[in-house]
N, C-alpha and C positions, 0 to 999 in steps of 0.2 A: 112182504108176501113172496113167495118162493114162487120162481118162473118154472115151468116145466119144460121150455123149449130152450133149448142150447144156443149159444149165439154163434149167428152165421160168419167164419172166419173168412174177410175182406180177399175176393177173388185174387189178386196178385202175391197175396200172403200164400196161399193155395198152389199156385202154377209157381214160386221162389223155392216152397218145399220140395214140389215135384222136381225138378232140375238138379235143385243141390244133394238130395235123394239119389239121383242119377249117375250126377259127382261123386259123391261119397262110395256108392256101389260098385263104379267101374262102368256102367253102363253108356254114359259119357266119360270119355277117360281123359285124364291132361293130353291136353294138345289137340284136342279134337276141334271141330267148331260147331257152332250152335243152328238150331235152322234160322233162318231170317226169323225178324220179329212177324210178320206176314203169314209165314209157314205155322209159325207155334199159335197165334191167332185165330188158325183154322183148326188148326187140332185137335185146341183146345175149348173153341167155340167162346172166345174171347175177343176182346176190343184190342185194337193195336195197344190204346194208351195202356190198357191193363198189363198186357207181356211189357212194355217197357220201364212198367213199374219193377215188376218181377226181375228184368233185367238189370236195374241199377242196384237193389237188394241184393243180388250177386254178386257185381263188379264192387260195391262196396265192402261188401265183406271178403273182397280180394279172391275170390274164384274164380273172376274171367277177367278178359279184357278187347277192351274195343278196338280192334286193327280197320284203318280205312283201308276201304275195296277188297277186306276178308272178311268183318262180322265179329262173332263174338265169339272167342278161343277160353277154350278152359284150362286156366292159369294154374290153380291149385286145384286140393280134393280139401273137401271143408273140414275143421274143426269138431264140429257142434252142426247137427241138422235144424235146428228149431230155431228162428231167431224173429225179432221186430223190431219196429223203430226204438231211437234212442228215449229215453223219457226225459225232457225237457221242459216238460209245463202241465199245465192243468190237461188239457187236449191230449196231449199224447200221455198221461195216469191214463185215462179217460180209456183211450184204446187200447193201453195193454189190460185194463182190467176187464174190459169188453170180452178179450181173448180168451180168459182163465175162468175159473170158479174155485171158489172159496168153501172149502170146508167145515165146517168150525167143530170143534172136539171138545172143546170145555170153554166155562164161563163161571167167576164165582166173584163176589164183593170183596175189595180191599182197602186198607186205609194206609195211605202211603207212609212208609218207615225213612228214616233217614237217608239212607240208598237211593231207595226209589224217589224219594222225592227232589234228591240232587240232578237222578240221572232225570226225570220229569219236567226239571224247573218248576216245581209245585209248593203250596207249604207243608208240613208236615203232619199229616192228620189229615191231608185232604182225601174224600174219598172218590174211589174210583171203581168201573166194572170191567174184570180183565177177561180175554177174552185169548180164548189160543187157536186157531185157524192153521189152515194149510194150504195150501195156495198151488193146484193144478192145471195140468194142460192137456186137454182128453187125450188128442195124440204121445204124451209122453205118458212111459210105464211108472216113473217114479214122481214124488211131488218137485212141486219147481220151488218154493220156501214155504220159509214158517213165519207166520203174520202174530206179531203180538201185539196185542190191540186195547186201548186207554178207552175208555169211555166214563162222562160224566154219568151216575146214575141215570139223571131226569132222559137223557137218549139214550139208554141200552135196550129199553123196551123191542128196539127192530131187531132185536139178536133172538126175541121170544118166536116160538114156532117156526121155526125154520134150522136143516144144519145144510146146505147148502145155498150159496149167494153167489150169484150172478154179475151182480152189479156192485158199486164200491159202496160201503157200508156206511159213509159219508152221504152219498145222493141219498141215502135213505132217511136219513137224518135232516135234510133238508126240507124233502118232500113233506113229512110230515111233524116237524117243529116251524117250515117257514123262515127257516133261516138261510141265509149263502155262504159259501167258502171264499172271499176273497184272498187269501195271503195260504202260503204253505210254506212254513220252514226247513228243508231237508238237511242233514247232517249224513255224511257217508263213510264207514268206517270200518277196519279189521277187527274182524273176532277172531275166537276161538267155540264150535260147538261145543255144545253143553250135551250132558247124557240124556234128558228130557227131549232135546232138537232133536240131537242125531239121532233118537229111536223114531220118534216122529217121521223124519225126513229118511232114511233107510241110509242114511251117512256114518262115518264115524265118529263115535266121540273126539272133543280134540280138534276136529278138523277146522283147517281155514277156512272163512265165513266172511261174507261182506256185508253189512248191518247199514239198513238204511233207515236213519230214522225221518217220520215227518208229521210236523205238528201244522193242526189244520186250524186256520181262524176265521172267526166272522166279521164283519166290518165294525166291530164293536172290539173285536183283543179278548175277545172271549175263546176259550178253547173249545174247539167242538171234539175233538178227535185225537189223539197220538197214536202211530202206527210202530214196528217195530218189523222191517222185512228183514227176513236173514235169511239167504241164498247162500246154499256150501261153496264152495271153492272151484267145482268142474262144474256147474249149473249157472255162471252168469258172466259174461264178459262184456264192458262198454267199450269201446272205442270210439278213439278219434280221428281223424283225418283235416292236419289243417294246411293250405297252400300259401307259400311267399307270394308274394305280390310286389314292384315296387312300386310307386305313387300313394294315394292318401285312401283309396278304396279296395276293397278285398273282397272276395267273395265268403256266404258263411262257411263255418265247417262244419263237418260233415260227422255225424254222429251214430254208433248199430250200436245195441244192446243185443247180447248172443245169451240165446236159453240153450242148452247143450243138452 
């Protein structure tokens, strides 16, 4: 069923854009400092904890930095304005699919050819309902990827009446077959766009592309899902952040996935 109301993007996501907005603009310029977390609190009619959210999203993605007994200086001017947590697990799919909406522009039956069934790990003849998506962020003017999407027949029915989705097209499948996703195989890797992508995606043909594939399973080894994200080359960047430590415990490291 097609939501009609948009999903409300998590306040610190909100007051991270505003700032690095600000960054990026000149309006905060390098070398500047920030107001306390206190001052931006009231401004913005927010929780301290939320500005501090907003502020480690910064300093992470290396914009500022925290001077004791000066606050928060702004180190760089950013990148990429649009960014969220890294995607690490089920939880965080969870949230960035929260963030976006799903387009869908075609859907037609197929039976896997030798190709596809390599690139699937499928048998040959198996069939499938393909599905070609687009993948949005209201705030940005262009799409953020192109989703290509496996479905067994018996669940494609959630793809009927609706070209807009909300929600990841998996919880839908769950909801109403009754089944769960325990396990998700991810595979991450270089392309090149195809003339079909890059018309879709307003990119070039040709262009360098980071292809995520992930296969969804239920507690059974049954396949519920294969996805197929292709994000162009200026539209995604993950990083890392990891710290030495010596002795036997480390702290994690630190992870941003940038939508530019």
């Amino acid at each position: 069923m097609m939501r009609t109301k948009k999903t409300r993007i998590p306040l610190y996501v909100q007051l991270a854009q505003k700032l690095t907005e600000n960054i990026e603009t000149g309006v905060t310029p390098v070398g500047s400092i920030l107001p306390t977390e206190e001052t931006l609190a009231v401004n913005h009619e927010m929780s301290r904890h939320t500005v501090r959210q907003a502020l480690r999203e910064l300093r992470e993605n290396g914009l500022i930095v925290s001077r004791a007994r000066i606050g928060s200086v702004v180190k760089a001017r950013p990148i990429g304005s649009y960014f969220l947590n890294g995607i690490n697990s089920i939880k965080d799919l969870l949230q960035f699919v929260d963030l976006t909406e799903m387009h869908l522009k075609h859907t037609k039956k197929i039976t896997a050819d030798e190709s596809l069934a390599k690139e699937l790990r499928c048998p040959v003849q198996t069939p499938w309902v393909e599905a070609e998506i687009l993948r949005t962020v209201p705030e940005l003017p262009i799409p953020l990827s192109y989703l290509q999407l496996y479905l067994p027949p018996k669940f494609s029915h959630v793809l009927i009446g609706s070209k807009v989705f909300f929600k990841p097209i998996y919880s839908m499948i769950e909801a109403t077959h009754r089944v769960t996703i325990t396990e998700v195989f991810q595979e991450i890797m270089a392309i090149n766009l195809s003339k079909r992508q890059a018309q879709l995606l307003q990119a070039s043909t040709g262009q360098a592309a980071l292809k995520i594939r992930r296969t969804y399973y239920d507690k059974t080894g049954m396949v519920i899902q294969i996805s197929h994200s292709i994000y162009p080359s200026d539209r995604f960047t993950q990083s890392s952040r990891f710290k030495a430590y010596q002795g036997e415990h480390s702290p994690p490291e630190t992870t941003t996935t940038h939508m530019r």
